[in-house]
N, CA, C and O of each residue as an XYZ file, in Angstrom:
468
protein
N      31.340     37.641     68.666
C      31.111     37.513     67.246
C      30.017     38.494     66.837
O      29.037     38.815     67.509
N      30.407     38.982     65.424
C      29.061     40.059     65.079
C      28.458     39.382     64.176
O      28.177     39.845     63.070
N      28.196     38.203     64.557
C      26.824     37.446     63.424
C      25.506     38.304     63.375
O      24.683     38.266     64.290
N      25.380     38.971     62.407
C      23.864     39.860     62.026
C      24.032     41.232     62.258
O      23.071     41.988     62.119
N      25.082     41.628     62.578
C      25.272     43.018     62.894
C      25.820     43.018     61.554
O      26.728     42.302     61.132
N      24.807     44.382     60.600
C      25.393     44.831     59.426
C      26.261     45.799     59.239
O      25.890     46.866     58.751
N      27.598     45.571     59.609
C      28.578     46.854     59.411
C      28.937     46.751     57.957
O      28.878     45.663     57.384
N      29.250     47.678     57.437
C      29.314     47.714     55.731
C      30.910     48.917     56.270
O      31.357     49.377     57.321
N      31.251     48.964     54.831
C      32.754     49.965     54.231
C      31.965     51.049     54.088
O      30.865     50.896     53.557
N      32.332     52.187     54.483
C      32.384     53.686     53.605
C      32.966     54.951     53.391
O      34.055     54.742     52.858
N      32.804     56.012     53.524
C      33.311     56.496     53.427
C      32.874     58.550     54.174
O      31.921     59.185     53.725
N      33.767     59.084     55.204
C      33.770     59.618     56.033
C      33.371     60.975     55.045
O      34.362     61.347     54.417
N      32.298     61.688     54.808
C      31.974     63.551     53.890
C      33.017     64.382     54.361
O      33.772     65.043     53.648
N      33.024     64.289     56.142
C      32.795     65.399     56.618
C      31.526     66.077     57.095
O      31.479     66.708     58.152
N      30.641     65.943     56.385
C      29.015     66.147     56.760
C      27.923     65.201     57.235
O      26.837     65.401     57.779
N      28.863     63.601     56.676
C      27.966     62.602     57.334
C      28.969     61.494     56.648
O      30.061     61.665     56.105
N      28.290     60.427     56.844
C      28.967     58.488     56.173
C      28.306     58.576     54.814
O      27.151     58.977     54.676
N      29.181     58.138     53.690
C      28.390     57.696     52.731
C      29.054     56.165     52.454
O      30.067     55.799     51.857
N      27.997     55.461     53.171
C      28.049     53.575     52.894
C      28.055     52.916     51.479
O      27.214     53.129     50.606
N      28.997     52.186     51.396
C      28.861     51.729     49.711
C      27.652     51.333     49.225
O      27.058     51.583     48.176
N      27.392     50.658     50.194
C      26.253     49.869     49.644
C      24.666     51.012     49.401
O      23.781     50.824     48.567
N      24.736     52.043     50.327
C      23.835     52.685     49.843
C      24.185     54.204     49.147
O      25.106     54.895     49.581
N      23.185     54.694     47.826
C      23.517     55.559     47.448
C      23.302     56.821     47.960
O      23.769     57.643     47.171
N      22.677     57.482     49.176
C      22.694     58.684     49.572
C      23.934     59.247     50.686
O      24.874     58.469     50.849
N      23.950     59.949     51.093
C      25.125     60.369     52.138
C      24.163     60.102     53.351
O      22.953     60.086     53.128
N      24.603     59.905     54.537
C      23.533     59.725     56.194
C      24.163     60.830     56.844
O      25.362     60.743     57.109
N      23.201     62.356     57.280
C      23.887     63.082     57.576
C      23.867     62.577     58.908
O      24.876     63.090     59.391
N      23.338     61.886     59.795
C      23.305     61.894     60.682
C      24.076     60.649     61.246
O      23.851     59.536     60.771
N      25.131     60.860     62.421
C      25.724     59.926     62.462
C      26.480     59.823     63.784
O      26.102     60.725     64.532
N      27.185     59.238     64.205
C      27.695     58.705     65.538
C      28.789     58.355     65.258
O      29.060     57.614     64.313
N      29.799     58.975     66.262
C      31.832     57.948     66.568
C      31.258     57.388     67.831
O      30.452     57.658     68.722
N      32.323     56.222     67.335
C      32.153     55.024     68.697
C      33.261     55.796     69.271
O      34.092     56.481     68.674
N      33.110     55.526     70.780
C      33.858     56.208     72.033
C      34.750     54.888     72.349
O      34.248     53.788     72.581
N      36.030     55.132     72.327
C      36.834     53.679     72.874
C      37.225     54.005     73.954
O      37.666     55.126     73.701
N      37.463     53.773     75.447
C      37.678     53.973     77.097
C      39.056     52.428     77.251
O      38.879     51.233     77.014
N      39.923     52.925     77.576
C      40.586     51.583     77.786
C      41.369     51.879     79.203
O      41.157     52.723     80.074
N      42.402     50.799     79.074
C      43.413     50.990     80.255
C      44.504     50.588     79.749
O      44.806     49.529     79.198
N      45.515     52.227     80.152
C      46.764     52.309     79.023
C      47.464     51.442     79.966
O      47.396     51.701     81.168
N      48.348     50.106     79.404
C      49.769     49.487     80.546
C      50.661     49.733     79.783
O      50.529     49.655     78.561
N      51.882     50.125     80.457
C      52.961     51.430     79.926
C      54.237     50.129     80.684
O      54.429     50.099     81.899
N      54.942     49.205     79.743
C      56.144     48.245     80.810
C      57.047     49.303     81.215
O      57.124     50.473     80.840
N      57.707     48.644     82.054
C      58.905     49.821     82.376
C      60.096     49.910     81.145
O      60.562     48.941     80.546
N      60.366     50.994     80.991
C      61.348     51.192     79.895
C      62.121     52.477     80.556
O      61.987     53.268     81.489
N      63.283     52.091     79.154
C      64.488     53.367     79.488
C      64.622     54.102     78.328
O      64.731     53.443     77.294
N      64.640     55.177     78.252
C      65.065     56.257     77.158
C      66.422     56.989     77.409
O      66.731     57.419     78.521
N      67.227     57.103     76.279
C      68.398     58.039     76.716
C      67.823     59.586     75.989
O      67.086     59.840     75.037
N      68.510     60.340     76.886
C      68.210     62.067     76.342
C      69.365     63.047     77.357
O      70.359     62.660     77.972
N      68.941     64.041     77.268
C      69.757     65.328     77.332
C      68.231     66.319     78.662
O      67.034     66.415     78.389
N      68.739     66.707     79.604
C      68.172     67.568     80.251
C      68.639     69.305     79.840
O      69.606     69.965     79.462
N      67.374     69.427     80.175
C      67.543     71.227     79.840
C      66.913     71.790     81.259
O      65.780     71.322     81.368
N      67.305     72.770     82.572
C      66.609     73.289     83.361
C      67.587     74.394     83.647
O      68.815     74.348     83.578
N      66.576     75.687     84.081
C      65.008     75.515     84.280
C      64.590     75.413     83.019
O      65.386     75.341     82.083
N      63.202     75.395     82.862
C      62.283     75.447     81.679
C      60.668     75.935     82.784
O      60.238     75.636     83.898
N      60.239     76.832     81.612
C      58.585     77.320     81.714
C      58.144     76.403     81.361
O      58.694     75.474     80.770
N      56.463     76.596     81.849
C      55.590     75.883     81.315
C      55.341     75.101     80.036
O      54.613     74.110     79.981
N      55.923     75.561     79.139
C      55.857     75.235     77.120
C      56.956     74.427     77.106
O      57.216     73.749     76.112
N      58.044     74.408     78.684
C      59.517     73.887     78.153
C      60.306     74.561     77.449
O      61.226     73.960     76.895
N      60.183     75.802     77.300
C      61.721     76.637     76.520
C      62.493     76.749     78.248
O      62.184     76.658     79.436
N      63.525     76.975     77.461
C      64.720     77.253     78.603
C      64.475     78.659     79.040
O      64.358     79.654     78.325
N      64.416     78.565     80.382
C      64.541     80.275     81.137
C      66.183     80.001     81.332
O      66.893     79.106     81.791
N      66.341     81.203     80.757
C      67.972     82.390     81.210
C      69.150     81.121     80.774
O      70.017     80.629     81.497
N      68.829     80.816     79.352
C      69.650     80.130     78.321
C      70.536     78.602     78.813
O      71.658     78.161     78.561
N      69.395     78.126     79.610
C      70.227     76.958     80.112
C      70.801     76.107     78.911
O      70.503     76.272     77.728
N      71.651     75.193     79.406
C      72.328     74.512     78.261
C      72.142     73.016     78.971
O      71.990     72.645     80.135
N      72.258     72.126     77.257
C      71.855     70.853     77.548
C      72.454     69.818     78.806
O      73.562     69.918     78.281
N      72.607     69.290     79.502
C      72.962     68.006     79.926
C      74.042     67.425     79.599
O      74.759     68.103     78.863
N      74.548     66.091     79.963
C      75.521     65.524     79.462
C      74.034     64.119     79.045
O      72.888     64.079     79.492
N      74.758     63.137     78.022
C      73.587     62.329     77.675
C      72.852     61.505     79.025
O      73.580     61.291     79.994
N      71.991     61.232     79.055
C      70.969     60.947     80.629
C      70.526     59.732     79.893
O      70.330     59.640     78.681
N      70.375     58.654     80.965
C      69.487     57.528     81.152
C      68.524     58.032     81.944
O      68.800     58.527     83.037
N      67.294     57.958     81.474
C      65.620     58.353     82.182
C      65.070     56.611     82.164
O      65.006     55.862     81.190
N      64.693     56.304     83.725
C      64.198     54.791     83.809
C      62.716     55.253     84.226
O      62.402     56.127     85.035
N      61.995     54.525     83.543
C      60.445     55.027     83.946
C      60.069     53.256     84.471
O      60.451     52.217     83.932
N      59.290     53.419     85.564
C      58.760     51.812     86.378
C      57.431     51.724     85.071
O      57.189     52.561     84.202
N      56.841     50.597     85.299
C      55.727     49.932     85.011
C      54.410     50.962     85.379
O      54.491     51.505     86.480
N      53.083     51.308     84.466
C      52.377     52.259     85.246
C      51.182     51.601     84.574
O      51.376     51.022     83.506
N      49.983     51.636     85.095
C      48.732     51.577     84.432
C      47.873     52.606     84.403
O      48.226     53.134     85.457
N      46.902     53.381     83.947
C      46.345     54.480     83.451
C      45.147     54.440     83.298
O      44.972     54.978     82.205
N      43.806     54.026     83.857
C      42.793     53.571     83.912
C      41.608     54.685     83.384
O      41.823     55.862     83.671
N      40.567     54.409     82.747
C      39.999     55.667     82.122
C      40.523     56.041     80.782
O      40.153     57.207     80.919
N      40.986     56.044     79.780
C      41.867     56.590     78.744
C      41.050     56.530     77.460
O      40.679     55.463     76.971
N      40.758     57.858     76.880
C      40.077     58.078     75.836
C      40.428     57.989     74.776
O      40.934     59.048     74.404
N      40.429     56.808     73.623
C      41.251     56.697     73.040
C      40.617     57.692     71.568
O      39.748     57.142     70.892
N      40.943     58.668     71.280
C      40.137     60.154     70.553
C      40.933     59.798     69.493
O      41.987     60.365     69.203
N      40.199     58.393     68.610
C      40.824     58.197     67.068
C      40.102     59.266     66.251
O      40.559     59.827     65.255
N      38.557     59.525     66.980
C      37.936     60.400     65.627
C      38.223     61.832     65.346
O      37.743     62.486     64.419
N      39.198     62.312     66.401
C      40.331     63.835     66.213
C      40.895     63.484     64.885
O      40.657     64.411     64.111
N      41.744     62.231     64.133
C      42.369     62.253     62.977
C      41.280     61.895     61.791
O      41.593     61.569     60.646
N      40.777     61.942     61.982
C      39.387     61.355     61.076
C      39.171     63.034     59.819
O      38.993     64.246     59.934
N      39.315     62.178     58.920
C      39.042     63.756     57.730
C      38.264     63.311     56.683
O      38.086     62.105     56.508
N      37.764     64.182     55.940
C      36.685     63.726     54.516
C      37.746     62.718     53.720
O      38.975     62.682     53.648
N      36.736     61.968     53.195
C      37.812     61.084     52.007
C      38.259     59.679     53.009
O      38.772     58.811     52.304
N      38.179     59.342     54.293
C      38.920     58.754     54.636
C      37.955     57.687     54.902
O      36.812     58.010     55.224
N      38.301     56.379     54.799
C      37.557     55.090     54.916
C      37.163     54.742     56.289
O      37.918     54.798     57.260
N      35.719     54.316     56.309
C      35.366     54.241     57.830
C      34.570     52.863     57.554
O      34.225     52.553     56.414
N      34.298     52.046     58.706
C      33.590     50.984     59.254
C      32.723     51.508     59.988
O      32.868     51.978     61.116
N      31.529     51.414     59.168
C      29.850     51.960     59.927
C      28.696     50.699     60.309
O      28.556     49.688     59.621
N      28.216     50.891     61.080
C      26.822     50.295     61.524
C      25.384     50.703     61.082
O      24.639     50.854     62.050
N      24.811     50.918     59.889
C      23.710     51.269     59.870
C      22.954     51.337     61.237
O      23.709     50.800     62.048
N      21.743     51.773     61.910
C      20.887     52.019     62.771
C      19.934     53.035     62.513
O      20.074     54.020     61.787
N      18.651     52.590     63.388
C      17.278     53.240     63.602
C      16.907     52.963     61.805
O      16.630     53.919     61.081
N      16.944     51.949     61.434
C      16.428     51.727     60.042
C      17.154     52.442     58.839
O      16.587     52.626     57.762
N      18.351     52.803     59.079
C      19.412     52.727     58.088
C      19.292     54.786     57.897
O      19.614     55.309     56.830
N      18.824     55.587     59.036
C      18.644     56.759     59.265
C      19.634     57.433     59.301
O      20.004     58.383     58.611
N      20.436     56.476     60.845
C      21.521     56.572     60.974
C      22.603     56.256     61.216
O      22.199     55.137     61.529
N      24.072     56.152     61.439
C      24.584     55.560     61.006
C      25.789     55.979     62.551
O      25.909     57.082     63.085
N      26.631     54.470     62.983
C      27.761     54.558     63.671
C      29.455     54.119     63.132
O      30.074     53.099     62.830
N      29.681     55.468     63.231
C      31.345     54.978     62.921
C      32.021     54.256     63.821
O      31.793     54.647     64.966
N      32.840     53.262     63.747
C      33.256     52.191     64.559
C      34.728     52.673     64.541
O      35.362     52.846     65.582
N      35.280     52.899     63.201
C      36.464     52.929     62.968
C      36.989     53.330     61.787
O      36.333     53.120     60.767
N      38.157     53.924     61.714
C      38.768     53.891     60.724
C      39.498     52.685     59.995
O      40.170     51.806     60.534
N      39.143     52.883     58.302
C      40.105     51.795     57.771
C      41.425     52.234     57.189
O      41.564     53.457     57.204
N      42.244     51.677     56.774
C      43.205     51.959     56.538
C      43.657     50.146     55.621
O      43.001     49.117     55.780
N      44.645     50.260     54.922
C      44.700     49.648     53.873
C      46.177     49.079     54.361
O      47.051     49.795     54.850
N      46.283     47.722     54.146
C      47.592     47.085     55.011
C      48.671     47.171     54.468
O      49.743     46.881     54.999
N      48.466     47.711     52.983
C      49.624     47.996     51.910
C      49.971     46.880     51.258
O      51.165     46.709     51.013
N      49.093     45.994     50.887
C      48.947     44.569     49.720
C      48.504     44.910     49.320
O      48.047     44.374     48.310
C-alpha cells in the first residue's frame, strides 16, 4: 500500500514533469526502471518460411515462400527483462510522478493513459 507516498498526475515537457498540483515545471527528474521475468506459455503460430535470408531477413538469391507452416514454440521464461516503457514516453503525455528531495525533484513511475470512459 502507498499510504503517504505523494504521487500526484502530470504531465511529461520533454525537459522535465510539470505536476498539477504545482505550478512550475521540475527540470530535474527520474524514470522508474521496471526488471521483470518475461513467462512466454507455449503457443502455435501459422506462417510461411522464406530461406536463405541475411541478417535483416531479406531473401538471398530470390527464395520463394513456403507452403503455410505450423511454428510450435514450448513454454520459456526470460529472467532479467527491461521493461523500456520510457522509450515511448513524448511531451504532452500524462505521467504518474513522486515528488522527492523536497519537491526538487521528481520520479516518473508511469505512464497514464485514459481507459476510454
Amino acid at each position: 500500500m502507498l499510504s503517504g507516498v505523494p504521487s500526484e498526475l502530470g504531465t511529461f515537457t520533454g525537459s522535465g514533469v510539470k505536476l498539477d498540483s504545482f505550478k512550475y515545471e521540475i527540470p530535474d527528474f527520474y524514470m522508474a526502471e521496471w526488471m521483470a521475468e518475461l513467462e512466454i506459455p507455449a503457443f502455435s503460430l501459422i506462417g510461411t518460411m522464406i530461406a536463405p535470408v541475411d541478417e535483416a531477413g531479406n531473401p538471398i538469391g530470390g527464395g520463394t515462400p513456403s507452403q503455410q507452416t505450423r511454428f510450435d514454440f514450448n513454454e520459456a521464461k526470460i529472467g532479467a527483462v527491461r521493461l523500456n516503457w520510457s522509450a515511448g514516453i513524448k511531451p504532452g503525455d500524462r505521467v504518474l510522478a513522486v515528488p522527492v528531495n523536497g519537491g526538487k525533484d521528481a520520479v516518473i513511475v508511469c505512464k497514464v493513459v485514459s481507459s476510454g470512459g
